[in-house]
Every structure is written in structure tokens, then in C-alpha cells.
BASEVO-910869 format. One record per residue: residue in three letters; x, y, z of N, C-alpha, C in turn. Coordinates in steps of 0.02 Angstrom, whole numbers, padded with zeros to 5 digits, always signed. Each point is the difference from the previous one (the first is absolute). Example, Ala and Ser with C-alpha at 12.3 -4.5 7.8 and 13.67 -1.06 7.14 Angstrom:
// BASEVO-910869
ALA+00660-00284+00390-00045+00059+00000+00045+00060+00000/SER-00018+00053-00036+00042+00059+00003-00039+00055+00037/
This chain:
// BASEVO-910869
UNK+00825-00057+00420-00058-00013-00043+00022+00004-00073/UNK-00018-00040-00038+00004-00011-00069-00056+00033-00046/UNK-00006+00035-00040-00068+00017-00026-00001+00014-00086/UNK-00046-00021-00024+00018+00064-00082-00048+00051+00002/UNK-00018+00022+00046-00069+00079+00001+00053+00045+00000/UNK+00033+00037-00057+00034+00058-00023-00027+00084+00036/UNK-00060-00022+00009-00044+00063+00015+00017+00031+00056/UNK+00051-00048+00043+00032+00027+00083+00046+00028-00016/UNK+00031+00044-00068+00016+00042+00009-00009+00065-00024/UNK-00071-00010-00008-00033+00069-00024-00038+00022+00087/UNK+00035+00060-00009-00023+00051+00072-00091+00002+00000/UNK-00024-00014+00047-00061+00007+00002-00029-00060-00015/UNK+00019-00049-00017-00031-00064-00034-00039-00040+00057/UNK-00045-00047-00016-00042-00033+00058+00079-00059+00016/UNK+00001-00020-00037+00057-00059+00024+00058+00026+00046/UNK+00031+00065-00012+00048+00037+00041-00036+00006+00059/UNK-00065+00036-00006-00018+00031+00070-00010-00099+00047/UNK-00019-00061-00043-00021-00024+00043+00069-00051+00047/UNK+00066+00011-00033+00058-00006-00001+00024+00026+00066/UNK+00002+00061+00011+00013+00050+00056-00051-00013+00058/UNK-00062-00020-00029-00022-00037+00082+00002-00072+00000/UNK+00029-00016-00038+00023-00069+00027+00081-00010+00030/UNK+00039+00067-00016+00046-00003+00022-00002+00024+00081/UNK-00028+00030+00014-00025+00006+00076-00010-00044+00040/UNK+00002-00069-00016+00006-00049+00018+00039-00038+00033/UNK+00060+00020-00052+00040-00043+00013+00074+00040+00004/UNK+00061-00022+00032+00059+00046+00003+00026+00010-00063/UNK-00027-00043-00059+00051+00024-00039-00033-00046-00070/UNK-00006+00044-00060-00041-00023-00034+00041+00020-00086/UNK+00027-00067-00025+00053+00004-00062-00046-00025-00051/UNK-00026+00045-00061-00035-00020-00052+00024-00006-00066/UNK+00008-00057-00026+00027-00007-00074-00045+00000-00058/UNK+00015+00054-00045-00052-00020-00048+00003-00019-00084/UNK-00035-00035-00017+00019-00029-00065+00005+00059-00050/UNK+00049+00052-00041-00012+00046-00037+00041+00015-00061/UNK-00002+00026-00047+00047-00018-00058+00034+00082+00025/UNK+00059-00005-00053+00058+00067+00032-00047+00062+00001/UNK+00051+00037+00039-00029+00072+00011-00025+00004+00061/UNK-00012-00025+00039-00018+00027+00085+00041+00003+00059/UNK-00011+00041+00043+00059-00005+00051-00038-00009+00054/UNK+00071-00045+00050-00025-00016+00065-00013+00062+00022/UNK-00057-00005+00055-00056+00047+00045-00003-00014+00060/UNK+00012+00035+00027-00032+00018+00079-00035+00027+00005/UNK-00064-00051+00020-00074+00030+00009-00037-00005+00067/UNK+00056-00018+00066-00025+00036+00043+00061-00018+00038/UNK+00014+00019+00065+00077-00030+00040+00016-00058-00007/UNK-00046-00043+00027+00002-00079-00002-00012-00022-00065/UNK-00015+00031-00062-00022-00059-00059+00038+00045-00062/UNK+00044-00072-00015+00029+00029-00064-00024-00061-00076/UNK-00012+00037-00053-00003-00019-00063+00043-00004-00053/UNK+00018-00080-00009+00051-00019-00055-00030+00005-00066/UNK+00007+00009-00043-00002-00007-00071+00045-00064-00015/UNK-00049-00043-00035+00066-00059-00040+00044+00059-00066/UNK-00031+00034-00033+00037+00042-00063+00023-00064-00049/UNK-00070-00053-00009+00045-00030-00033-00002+00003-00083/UNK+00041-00032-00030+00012-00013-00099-00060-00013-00013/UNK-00029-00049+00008-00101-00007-00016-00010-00034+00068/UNK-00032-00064-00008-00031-00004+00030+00019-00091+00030/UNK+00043-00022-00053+00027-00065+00019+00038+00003+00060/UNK+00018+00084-00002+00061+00004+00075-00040+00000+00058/UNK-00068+00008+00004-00015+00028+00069+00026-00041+00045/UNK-00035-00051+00009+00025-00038+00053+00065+00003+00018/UNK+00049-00016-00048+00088+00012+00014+00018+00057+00046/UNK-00039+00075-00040+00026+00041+00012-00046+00002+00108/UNK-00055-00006-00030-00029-00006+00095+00039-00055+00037/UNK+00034-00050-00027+00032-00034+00063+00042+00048+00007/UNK+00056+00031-00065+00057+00047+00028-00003+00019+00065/UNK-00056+00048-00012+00005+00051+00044-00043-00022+00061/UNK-00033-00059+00006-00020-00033+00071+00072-00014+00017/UNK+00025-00030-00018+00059-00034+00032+00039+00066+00042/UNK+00018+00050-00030+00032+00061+00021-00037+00024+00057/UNK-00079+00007-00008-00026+00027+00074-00012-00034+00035/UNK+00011-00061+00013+00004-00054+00022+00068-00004+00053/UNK+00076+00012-00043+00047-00003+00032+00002+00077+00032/UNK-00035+00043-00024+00003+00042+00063-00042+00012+00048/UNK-00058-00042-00021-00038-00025+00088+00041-00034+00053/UNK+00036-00041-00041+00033-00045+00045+00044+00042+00063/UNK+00040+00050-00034+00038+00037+00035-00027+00043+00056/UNK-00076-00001+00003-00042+00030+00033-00053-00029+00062/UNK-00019-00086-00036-00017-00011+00037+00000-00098+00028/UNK+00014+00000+00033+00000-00061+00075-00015-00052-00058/UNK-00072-00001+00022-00049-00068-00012+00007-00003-00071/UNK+00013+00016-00069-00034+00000-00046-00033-00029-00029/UNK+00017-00075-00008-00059-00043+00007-00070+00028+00026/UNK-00009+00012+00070-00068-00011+00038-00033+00086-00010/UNK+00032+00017-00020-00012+00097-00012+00013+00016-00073/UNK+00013-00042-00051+00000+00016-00082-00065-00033-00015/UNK-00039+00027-00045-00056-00046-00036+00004+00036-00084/UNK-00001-00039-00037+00010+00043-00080-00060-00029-00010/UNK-00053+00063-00027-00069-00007-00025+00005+00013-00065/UNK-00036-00035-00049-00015+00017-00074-00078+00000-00017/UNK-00012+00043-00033-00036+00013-00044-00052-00050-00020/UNK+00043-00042-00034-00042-00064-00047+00050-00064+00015/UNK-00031-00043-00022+00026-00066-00002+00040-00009-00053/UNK+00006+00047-00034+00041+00000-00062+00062-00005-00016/UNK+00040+00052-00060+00085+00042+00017+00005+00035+00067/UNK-00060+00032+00023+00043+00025+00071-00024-00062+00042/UNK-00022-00044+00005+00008-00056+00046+00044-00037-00009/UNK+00022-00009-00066+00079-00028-00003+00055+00031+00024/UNK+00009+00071-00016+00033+00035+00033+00002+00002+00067/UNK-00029+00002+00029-00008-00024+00086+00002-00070+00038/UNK-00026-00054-00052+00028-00043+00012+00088-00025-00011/UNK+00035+00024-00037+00046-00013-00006+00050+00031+00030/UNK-00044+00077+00043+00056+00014+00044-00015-00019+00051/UNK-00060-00036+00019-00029-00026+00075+00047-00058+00008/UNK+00007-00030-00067+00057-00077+00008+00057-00006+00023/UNK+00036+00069-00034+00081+00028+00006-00012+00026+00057/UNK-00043+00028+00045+00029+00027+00075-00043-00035+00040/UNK-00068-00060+00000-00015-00007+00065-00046+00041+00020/UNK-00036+00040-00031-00053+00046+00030-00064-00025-00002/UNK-00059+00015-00019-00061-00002+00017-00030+00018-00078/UNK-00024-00039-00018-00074+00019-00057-00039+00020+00008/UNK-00031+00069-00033-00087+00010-00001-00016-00005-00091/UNK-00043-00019-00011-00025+00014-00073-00065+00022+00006/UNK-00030+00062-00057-00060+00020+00011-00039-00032-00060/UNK-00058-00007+00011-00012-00020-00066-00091+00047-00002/UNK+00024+00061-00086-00075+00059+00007-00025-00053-00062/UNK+00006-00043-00042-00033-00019-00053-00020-00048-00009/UNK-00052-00054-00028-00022-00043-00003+00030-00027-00055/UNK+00065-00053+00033+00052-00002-00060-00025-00066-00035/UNK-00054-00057+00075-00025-00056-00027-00055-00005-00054/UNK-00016+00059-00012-00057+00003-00055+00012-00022-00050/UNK-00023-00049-00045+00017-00009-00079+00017+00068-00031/UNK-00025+00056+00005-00002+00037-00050+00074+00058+00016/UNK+00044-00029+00054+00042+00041+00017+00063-00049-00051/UNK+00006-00069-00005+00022-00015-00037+00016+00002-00070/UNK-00083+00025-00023+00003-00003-00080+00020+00069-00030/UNK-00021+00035+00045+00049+00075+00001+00045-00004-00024/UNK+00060-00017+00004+00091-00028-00034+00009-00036+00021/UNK+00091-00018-00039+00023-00052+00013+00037+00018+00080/UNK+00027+00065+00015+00023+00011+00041-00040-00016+00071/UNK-00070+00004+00000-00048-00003+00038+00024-00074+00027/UNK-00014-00045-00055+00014-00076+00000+00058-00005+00059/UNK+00060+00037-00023+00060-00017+00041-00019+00032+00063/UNK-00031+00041+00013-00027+00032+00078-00007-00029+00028/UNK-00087-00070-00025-00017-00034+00042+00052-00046+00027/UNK+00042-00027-00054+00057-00053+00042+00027+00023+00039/UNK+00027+00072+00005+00030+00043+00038-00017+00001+00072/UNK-00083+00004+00007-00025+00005+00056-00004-00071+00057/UNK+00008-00048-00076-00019-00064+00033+00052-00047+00028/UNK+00052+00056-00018+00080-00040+00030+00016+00041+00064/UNK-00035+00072-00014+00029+00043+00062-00074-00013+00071/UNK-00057-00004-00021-00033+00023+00056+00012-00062+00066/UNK-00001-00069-00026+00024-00028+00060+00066+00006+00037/UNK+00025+00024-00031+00082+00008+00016+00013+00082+00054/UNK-00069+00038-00011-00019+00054+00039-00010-00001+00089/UNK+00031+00029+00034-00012-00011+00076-00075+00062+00026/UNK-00027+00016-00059-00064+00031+00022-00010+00046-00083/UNK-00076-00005+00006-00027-00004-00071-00075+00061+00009/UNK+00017+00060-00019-00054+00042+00013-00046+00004-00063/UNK-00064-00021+00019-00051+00009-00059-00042+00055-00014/UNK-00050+00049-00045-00037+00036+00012-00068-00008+00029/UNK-00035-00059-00023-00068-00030+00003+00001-00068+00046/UNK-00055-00004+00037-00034-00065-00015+00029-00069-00033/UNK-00049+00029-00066+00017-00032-00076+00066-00026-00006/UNK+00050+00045+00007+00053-00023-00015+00047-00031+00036/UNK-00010+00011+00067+00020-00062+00058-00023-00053-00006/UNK-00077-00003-00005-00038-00074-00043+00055-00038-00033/UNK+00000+00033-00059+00036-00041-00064+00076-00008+00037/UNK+00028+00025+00007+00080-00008+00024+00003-00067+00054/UNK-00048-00001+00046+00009-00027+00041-00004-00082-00025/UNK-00077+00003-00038+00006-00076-00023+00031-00010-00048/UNK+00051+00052-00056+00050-00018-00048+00057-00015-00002/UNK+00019+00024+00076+00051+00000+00034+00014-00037+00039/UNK-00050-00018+00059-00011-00039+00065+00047+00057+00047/UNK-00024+00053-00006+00044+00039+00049-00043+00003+00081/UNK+00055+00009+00017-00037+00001+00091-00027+00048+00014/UNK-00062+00032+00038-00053+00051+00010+00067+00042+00036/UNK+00044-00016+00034+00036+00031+00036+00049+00034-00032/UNK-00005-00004-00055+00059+00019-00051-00040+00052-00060/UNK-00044-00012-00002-00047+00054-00037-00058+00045+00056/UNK+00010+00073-00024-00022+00045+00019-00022+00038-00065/UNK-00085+00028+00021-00042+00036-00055+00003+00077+00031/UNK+00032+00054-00038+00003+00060+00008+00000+00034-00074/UNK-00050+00018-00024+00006+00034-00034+00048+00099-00014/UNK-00006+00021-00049+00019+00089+00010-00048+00031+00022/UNK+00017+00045+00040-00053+00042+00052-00041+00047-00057/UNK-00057-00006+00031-00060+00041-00046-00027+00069+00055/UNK+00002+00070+00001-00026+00035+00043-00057+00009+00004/UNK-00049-00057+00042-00079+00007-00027-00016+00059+00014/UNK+00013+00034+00065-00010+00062+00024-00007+00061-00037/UNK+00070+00012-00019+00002+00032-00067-00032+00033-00039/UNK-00018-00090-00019-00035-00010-00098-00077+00032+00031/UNK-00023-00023+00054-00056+00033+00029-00004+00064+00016/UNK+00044+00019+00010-00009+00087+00019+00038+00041-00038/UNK+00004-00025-00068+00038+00041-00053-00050+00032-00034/UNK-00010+00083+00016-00042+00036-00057+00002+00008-00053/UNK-00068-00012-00049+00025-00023-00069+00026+00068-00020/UNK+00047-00001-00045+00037+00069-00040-00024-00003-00081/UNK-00003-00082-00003-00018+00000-00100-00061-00052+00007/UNK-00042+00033-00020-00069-00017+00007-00020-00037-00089/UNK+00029-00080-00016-00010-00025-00057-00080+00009-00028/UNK-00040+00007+00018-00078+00036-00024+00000+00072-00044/UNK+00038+00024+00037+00029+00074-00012+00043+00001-00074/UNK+00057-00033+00023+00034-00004-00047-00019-00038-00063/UNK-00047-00066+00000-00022-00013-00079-00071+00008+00016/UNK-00020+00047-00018-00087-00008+00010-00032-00021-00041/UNK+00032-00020-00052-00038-00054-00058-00044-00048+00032/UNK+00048-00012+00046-00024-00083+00017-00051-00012+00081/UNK-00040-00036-00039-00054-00008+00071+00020-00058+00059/UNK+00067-00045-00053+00003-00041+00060+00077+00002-00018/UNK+00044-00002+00053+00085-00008-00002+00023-00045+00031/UNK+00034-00080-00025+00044-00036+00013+00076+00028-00003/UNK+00023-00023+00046+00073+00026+00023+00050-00066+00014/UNK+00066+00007-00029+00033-00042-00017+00078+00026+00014/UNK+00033-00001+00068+00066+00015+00012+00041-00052-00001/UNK+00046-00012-00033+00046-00039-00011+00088+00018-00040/UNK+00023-00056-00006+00061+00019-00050-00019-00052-00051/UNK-00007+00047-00067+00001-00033-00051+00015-00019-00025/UNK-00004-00095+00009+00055-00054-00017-00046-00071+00000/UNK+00042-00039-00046-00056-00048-00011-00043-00052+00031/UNK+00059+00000+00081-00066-00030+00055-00046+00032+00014/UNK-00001+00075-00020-00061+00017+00038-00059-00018-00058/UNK+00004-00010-00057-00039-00042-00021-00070+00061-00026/UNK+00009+00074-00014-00032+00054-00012-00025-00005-00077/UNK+00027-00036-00036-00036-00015-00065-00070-00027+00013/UNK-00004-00038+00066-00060-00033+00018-00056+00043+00004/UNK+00016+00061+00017-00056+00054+00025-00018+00046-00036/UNK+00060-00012-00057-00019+00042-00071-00043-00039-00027/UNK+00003-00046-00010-00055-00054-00027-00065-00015+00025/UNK-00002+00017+00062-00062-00010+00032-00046+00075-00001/UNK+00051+00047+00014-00042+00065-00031-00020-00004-00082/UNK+00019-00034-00044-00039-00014-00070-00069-00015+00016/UNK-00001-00041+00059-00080-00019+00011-00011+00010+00047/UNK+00021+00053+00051-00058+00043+00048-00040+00046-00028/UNK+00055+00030-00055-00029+00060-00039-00065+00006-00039/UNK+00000-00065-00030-00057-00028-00037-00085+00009+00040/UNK+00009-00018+00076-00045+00021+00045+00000+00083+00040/UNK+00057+00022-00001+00018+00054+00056+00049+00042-00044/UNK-00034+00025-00041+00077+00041-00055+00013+00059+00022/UNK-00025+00013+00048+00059+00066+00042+00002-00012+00067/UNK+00042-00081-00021+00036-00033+00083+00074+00031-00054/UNK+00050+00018+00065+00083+00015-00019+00050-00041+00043/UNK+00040-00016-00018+00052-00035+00019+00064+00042+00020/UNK+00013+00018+00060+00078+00051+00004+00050-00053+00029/UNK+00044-00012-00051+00068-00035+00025+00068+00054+00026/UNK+00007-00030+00046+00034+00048+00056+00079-00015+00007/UNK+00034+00002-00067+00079-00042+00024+00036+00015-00058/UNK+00051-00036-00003+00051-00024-00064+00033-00041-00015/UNK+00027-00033-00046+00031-00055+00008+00026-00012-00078/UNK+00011-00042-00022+00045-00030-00065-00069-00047-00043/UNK-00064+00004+00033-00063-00005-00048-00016+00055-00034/UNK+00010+00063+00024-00028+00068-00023-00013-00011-00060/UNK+00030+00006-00035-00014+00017-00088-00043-00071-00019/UNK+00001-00081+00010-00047-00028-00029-00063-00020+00049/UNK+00022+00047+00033-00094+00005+00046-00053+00053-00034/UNK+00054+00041-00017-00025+00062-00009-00026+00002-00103/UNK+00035-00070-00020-00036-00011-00075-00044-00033+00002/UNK+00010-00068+00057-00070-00032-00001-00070+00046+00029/UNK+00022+00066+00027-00067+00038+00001-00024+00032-00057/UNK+00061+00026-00040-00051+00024-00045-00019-00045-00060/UNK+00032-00079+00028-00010-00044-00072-00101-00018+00045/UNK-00002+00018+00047-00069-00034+00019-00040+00065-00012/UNK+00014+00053-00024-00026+00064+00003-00025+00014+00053/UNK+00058-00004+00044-00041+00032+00078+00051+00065+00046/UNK+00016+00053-00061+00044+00039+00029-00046+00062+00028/UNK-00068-00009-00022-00034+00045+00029-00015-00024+00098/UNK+00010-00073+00013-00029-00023+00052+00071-00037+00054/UNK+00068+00010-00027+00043-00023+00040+00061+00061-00017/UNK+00007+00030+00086+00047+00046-00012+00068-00031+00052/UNK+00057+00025-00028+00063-00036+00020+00022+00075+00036/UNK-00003+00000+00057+00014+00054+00061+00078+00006+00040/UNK+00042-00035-00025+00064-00016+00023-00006+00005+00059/UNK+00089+00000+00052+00011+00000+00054-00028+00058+00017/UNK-00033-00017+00088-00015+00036+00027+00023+00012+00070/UNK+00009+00051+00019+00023-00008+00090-00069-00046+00065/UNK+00026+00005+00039-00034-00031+00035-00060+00009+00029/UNK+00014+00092+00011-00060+00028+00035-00063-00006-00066/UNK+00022+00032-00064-00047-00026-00062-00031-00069-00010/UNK+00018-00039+00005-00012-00066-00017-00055-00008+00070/UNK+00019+00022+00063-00059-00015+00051-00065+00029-00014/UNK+00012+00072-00045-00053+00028-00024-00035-00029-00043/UNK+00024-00041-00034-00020-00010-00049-00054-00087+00013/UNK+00037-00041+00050-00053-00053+00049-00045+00035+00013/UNK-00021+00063+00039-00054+00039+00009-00035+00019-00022/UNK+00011-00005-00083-00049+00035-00038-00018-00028-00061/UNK+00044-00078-00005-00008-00045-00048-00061-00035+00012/UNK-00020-00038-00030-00079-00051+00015+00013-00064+00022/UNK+00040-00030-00073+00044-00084+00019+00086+00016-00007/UNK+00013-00028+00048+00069-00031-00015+00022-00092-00037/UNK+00027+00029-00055+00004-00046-00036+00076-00045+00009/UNK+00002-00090+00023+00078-00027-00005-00025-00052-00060/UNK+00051-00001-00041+00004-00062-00038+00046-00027-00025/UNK+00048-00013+00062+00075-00045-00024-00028-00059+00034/UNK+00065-00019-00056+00012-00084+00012+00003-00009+00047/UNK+00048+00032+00058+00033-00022+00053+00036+00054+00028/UNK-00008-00007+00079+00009+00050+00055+00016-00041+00052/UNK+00063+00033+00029+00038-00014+00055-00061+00029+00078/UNK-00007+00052-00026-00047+00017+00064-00062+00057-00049/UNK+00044+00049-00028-00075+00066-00030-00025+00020+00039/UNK+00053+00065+00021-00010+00046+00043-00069+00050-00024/UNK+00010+00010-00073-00045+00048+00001-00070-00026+00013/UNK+00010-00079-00006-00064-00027+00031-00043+00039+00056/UNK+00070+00009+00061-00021+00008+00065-00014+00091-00020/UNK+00036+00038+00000-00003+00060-00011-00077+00027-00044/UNK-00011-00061-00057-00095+00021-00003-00044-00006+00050/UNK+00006-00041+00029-00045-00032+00057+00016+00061+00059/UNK+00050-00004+00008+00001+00061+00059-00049+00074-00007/UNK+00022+00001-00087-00033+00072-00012-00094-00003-00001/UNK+00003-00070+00028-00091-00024-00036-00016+00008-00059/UNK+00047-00007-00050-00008-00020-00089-00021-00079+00011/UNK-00056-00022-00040-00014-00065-00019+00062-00028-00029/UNK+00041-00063-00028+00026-00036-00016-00027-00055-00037/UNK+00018+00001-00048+00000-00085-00038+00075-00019-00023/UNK-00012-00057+00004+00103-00030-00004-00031-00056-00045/UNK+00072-00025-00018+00009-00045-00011-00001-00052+00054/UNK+00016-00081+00003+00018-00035+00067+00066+00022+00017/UNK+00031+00058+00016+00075-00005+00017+00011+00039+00054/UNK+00046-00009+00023+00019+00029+00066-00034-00015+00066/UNK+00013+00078+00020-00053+00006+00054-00078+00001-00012/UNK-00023-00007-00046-00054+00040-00031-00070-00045+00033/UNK+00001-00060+00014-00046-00027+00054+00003+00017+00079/UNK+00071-00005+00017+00003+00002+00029-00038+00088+00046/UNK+00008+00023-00038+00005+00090+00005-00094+00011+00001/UNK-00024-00042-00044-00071+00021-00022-00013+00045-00051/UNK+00051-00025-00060-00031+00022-00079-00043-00037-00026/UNK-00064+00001-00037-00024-00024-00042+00053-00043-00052/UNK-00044-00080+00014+00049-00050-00067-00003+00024-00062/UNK+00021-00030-00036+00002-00008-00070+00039-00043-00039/UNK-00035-00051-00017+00038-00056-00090+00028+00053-00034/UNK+00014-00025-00046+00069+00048-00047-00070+00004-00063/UNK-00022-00034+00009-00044-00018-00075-00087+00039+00008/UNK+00018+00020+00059-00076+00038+00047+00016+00068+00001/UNK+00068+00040-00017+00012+00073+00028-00063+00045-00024/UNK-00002-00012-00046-00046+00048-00044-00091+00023+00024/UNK-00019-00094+00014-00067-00011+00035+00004+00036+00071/UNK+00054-00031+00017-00013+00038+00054+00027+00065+00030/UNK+00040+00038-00042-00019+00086+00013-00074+00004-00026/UNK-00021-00021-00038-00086+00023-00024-00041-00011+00088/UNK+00001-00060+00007-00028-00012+00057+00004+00060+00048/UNK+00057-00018+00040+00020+00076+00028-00031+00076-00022/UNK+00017+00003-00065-00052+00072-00003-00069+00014+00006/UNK-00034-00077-00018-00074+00014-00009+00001-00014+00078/UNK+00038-00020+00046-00025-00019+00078+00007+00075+00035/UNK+00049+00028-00036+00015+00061+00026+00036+00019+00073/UNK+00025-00049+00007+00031-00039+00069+00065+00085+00011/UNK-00009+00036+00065+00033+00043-00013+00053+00017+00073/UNK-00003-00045+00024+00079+00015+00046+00011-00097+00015/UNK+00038+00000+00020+00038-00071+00039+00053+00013+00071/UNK+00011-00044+00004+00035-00017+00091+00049-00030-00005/UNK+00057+00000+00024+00065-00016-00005-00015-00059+00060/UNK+00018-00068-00024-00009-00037+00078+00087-00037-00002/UNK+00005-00025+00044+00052-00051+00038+00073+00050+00000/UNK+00009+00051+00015+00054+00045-00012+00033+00014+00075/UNK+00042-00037+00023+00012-00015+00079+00033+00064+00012/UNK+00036+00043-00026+00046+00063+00024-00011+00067+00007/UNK-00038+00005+00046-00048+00065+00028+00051+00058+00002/UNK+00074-00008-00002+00032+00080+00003+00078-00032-00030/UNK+00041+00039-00005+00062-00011-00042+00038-00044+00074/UNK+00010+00042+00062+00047-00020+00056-00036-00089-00009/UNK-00077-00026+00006-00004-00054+00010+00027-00036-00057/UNK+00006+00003-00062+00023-00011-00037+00068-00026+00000/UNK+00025+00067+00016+00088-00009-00003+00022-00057+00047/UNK-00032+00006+00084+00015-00050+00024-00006-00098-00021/UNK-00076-00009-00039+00008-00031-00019+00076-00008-00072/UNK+00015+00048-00044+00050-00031-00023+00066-00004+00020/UNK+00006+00007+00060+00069-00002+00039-00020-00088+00017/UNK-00031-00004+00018-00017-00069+00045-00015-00055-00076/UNK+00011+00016-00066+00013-00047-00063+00054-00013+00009/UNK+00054+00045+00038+00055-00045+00002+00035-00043+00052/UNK-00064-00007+00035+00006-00040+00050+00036-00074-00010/UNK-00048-00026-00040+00021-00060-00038+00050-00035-00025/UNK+00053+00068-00008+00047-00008-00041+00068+00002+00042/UNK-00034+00026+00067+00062+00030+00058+00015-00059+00049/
């Protein structure tokens, strides 16, 4: 597997833990990951080991991930028979690690998977950078050239399929596992009522703060909820490389009394916090799937989205980009106070897992 989620090698991390049951899977599970110097290879469980590229920036990744595919590669070989019909190199994205995998899938004869979590066909994933720009070509040279193509959504099998003309048999929709169970039987510990009692009504907003998620939008739209509802609060739940000009356009709207920036939170908090929030607020451009979509809905937090992701699919409340504002008002004066998670096929982790063993069916 090819990846750039760095986070598999922080002990305890959701990506590690979900690593180790996916390595249960399978006999033997080699993960490369895109990272600049300073990390060392890991053994993070018998069967699954973690490469670090360690590379100079970032022009090397790919180089440095074929390196070291090629190396565990020639010592599969020494190990096993078929390699062809028993190797499959999975990536991440359609991207540098889909190049990276494609170019060692070429040099040995193995098997393609490409995943694809983002809605890369969106206009607005383009105008993002120039680098973005080179993605999409990226994707659009590698995904047919893919011997199986895992999507998160619906939505995004939709678009691939007719952008692509890919065969139904070659695309599979599996999203990352959500523990509805869980999120349902998690007792609240931080009771957000509690904690800002200013406020009579609390929108909640978990994300990483970055410019698809598009959170300037909601600073702006609280300028004019407030106007009707001035002790509605806004808790943004994350961090990111917006921090500091999110955090001026609040007090350039004078709304530092009504939007508080709550950083990272652990997991069991953040469920507490669906429980005791009013709305859950999305307003990016664009979503590969938006998990926390599902994770409101589970907790019976209302939802309003944007059109992205899962977010129809799931049963959030719509929303125009040019409507956010009207319609949190709406919402409060309706007073609308739990919601229902619908179309969520994976009733326990084991059904789950089996379905993503059988994504690589396709590819075998």
C-alpha cells in the first residue's frame, strides 16, 4: 500500500488502529508512506510493516516510494510462488502515490488498486492550485490504466464512471468504517451546553482547517444569524493552516463573542459534543465522502451540508452556498431537534471488513 496519512505512525491513531485490522486480512501487509526526513521504519503488528519515504521535500516522493517498492517487492519474490496473482499494490489516491504504484505495477506485472476519498472532478478542486491542476491529469492518465478503482460514495462512482467509461466491475464503493454503534452508546463526558452557556443555540463544525473546507462561509453566515438569534454560537472543532485568517475574519465581522475555535479533539469528546450540539454545520466546496457527515447523523445531530459528499445520500439537510445563513435561521425557528442517519449499509466492523477484503476482488 502506498499512502501519505503520516498519522500511522503515531501509537494510538485511528489510521494505525484501522491498519492492524486490515492487516488481519491478509498474510502480509507492506505500507509506504509519503514523509519528509526523520521517521523510522515500524513494526506495527507481525504481518504489517511501515516504510517512510524520508524524503529531501517532496519532489522525491514518488522516486523515493518506487525505491523502496521495488526492494519489498524483490523480497516478496523470494517468498512467494504466484506473485503476480497474490501481489496487489493499493494507493491512496490517484495521484503521486498512484504514480508510484503504477510504475511499480509496470516494472513487475502486478495488479492495480487506486482509491479515490476526494471529489477531485469538482471545479473547485482545481482552482485550489496549480498542483491540484496536475492531479487531475494525474488521475486521468492513471485511473483507466487501474485493474480496480475503490471509491467512497455513490457520488463518486457516478462521476468516475461516466468520466472515465470505467466498467461497474472494476469500481467498487466502500467507504472508511464509521462505528455507528459506538457513536450511539457513547456517554456524553463534555456536555457543549455546559461548557458555553452563553449560547441558546450551538452549531458545531469539525473539520481540518483548510481552504476546501470552505469555513469562512460560516463565519459569514453567522454575521447574519446573529442579527436574528444573537446568542446562536458557532464551535469549530479542528486545525489547520486557515487558523489565524479565520480567526481575523471573526473578529473583522465582530463576532468573537459568538464563534469559538475549540481545536483538536479526541474522539470520545467530539461524540459528546454531536450529543449536545443543536446543528451540525458542512460548508466545503468539496468532499470525497464526509465522514463527519455520517458520525452527526449517527449521534441524531441535525445536519445541513453543503451538496458534497455523502451528505444526500446520508440525510443532511441541503444547502446553496448563497442560502447558509437563511437557512440555519430556518432551522432554529423550526426547532427541528434530532435527525436519522439513513443509507449506511455496515451494521458492525467484521461486516465491514469482509466487505473490504472482497474490493480486492477486482483486482485479483
Amino acid at each position: 500500500m502506498i499512502s501519505t496519512d503520516k498519522k500511522i505512525f503515531e501509537d494510538g491513531s485511528d489510521v494505525r488502529d484501522r491498519m492492524i485490522e486490515y492487516g488481519k486480512l491478509f498474510d502480509e501487509l507492506n505500507i509506504i508512506i509519503f514523509t519528509p526526513r526523520g521517521f523510522k521504519m515500524k513494526q506495527i503488528a507481525e504481518n504489517i510493516s511501515v516504510y517512510p519515504t524520508n524524503s529531501q521535500n517532496r519532489f522525491f516522493y514518488v522516486f523515493d516510494a518506487v525505491k523502496i517498492g521495488k526492494q519489498i517487492i524483490k523480497n516478496l519474490k523470494l517468498k512467494i510462488k504466484n506473485l503476480q496473482n497474490d501481489l496487489i499494490i493499493s494507493c491512496q489516491d490517484p495521484f503521486e502515490a498512484g504514480f508510484s504504484g503504477w510504475l511499480l505495477t509496470r516494472k513487475f506485472k502486478i495488479k492495480l488498486q487506486l482509491q479515490i476519498h476526494t471529489d477531485f472532478l469538482s471545479p473547485y478542486f482545481k482552482k485550489e492550485s496549480i498542483l491540484n491542476r496536475i492531479r487531475v491529469l494525474m488521475a486521468r492518465f492513471l485511473i483507466p490504466r487501474a485493474d480496480c478503482v475503490r471509491v467512497v460514495s455513490k457520488r463518486i462512482k457516478n462521476l468516475v464512471s461516466s468520466k472515465f467509461k470505467i466498467q461497474d466491475s472494476k469500481l467498487q464503493i466502500l467507504p472508511i468504517f464509521v462505528d455507528i454503534e459506538k457513536i450511539k452508546n457513547t456517554i456524553v463526558t463534555v456536555n457543549l451546553r455546559k461548557k458555553y452557556p452563553q449560547f441558546e443555540k450551538i452549531i458545531l463544525m469539525v473539520s481540518r482547517l483548510e481552504k476546501e473546507k470552505n469555513i469562512s462561509l460560516a463565519i459569514s453566515a453567522m454575521k447574519e444569524v446573529i442579527k436574528k438569534h444573537p446568542k446562536t454560537g458557532l464551535v469549530i472543532v479542528g486545525e489547520g493552516s486557515e487558523r489565524k485568517n479565520l480567526k481575523s475574519r471573526v473578529s473583522a465581522f465582530k463576532l468573537d463573542g459568538n464563534v469559538i475555535f475549540d481545536g483538536w479533539q479526541n474522539k470520545e469528546t467530539i461524540f459528546s459534543y454531536y450529543k449536545t450540539a443543536d446543528l451540525f454545520l458542512i460548508t466545503s466546496y468539496y468532499e470525497g465522502y464526509g465522514m463527519t457527515i455520517i458520525e452527526a447523523l449517527a449521534a441524531g445531530l441535525p445536519t445541513l451540508s453543503t451538496d458534497v459528499g455523502i451528505a444526500r445520500e446520508a440525510g443532511a439537510m441541503f444547502t446553496q452556498r448563497n442560502f447558509v445563513a437563511e437557512n440555519i435561521v430556518k432551522y432554529i425557528e423550526n426547532n427541528i431537534k434530532t435527525a436519522e442517519l439513513r443509507n449506511y449499509p455496515y451494521k458492525n466492523k467484521q461486516n465491514y471488513l469482509e466487505k473490504f477484503k472482497e474490493s480486492f476482488i477486482c483486482a485479483s
